[in-house]
C-alpha positions, 0 to 999 in steps of 0.5 A: 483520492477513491482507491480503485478496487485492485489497488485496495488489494495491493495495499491489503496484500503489502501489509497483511502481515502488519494487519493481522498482527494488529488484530491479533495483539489487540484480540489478546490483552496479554500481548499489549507490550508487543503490540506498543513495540510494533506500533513504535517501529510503524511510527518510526516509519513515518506512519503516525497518524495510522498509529495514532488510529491504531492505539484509539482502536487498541482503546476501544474505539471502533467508529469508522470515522476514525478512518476518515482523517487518514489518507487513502492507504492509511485509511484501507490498513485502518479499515481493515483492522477494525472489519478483521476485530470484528470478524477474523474471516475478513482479514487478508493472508497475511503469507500473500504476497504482492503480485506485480502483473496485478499492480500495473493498472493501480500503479499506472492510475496513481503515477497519472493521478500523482502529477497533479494530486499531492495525496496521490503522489504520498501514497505513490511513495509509500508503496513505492516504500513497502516494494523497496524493502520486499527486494526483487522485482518490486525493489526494481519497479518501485526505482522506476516510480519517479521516472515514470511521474516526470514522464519517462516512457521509454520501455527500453529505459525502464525495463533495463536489468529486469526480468520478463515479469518484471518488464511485463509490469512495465509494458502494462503500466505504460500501456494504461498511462497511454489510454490514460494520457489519451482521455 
């Protein structure tokens, strides 16, 4: 599945802490103890395939074929820290935080896509995931992923208990599905 462009700078956004930290420990062999304590918490959430890239990357190796066997939002983290050792310039702030009027159009893609594509549906639940534990409004939109997988499309559903921001996520979501569902 090809990651349209704002949902690579979600992606970057949601992990920027976790990249630059990578880039950071593996940039300074002194804090190799730190950077094995953070990828055995990353690999307790399930990501062993990008800890596995990671280490061959703490290792030495920097062929962007590494990326290739990971899945789309794997494969955007992996990337990210091999352009950030290579050139710090590139890395993402990590004090950025997801903006969710910016999610609508990459979320509505990746719920469409998710009905018939099993990669799609796995990165779906991953974001779903990281916007579960940032609390707030990306708590509340990451619990109306599913509705909105098995077809839920009543706004008064989905936007119940949320804010006007929130709520305008939602309206944007459902829009793009409709222009989606229409093609």
């Amino acid at each position: 599945m090809s990651l349209l462009p704002e949902q690579r700078e979600q992606i970057l956004t949601t992990h920027a802490a976790f990249i630059c930290q990578v880039v950071t420990q593996i940039n300074n062999p002194a804090l190799r103890g730190e950077l094995d304590e953070l990828l055995q918490a990353a690999q307790q959430q399930g990501w062993n395939e990008l800890v596995t890239v990671i280490r061959k990357i703490a290792d030495g190796a920097r062929d962007e074929r590494l990326v290739g066997a990971l899945d789309a939002e794997d494969a955007v983290i992996a990337d990210a820290i091999l352009r950030g050792l290579q050139d710090p310039a590139t890395l993402p702030d990590p004090n950025a935080r997801p903006d969710p009027s910016m999610a609508a159009p990459g979320l509505a893609h990746m719920i469409h896509a998710a009905r018939s594509d099993p990669q799609a549906l796995v990165l779906l639940s991953n974001m779903a995931e990281q916007m579960s534990r940032a609390g707030g409004e990306m708590a509340q939109l990451a619990a109306i992923i599913r509705p909105l997988i098995n077809g839920e499309r009543d706004p008064e559903r989905l936007c119940s208990g949320m804010g006007a921001r929130g709520s305008g996520v939602v309206l944007g979501i459902l829009d793009e599905l409709a222009k989606l569902q229409s093609h």
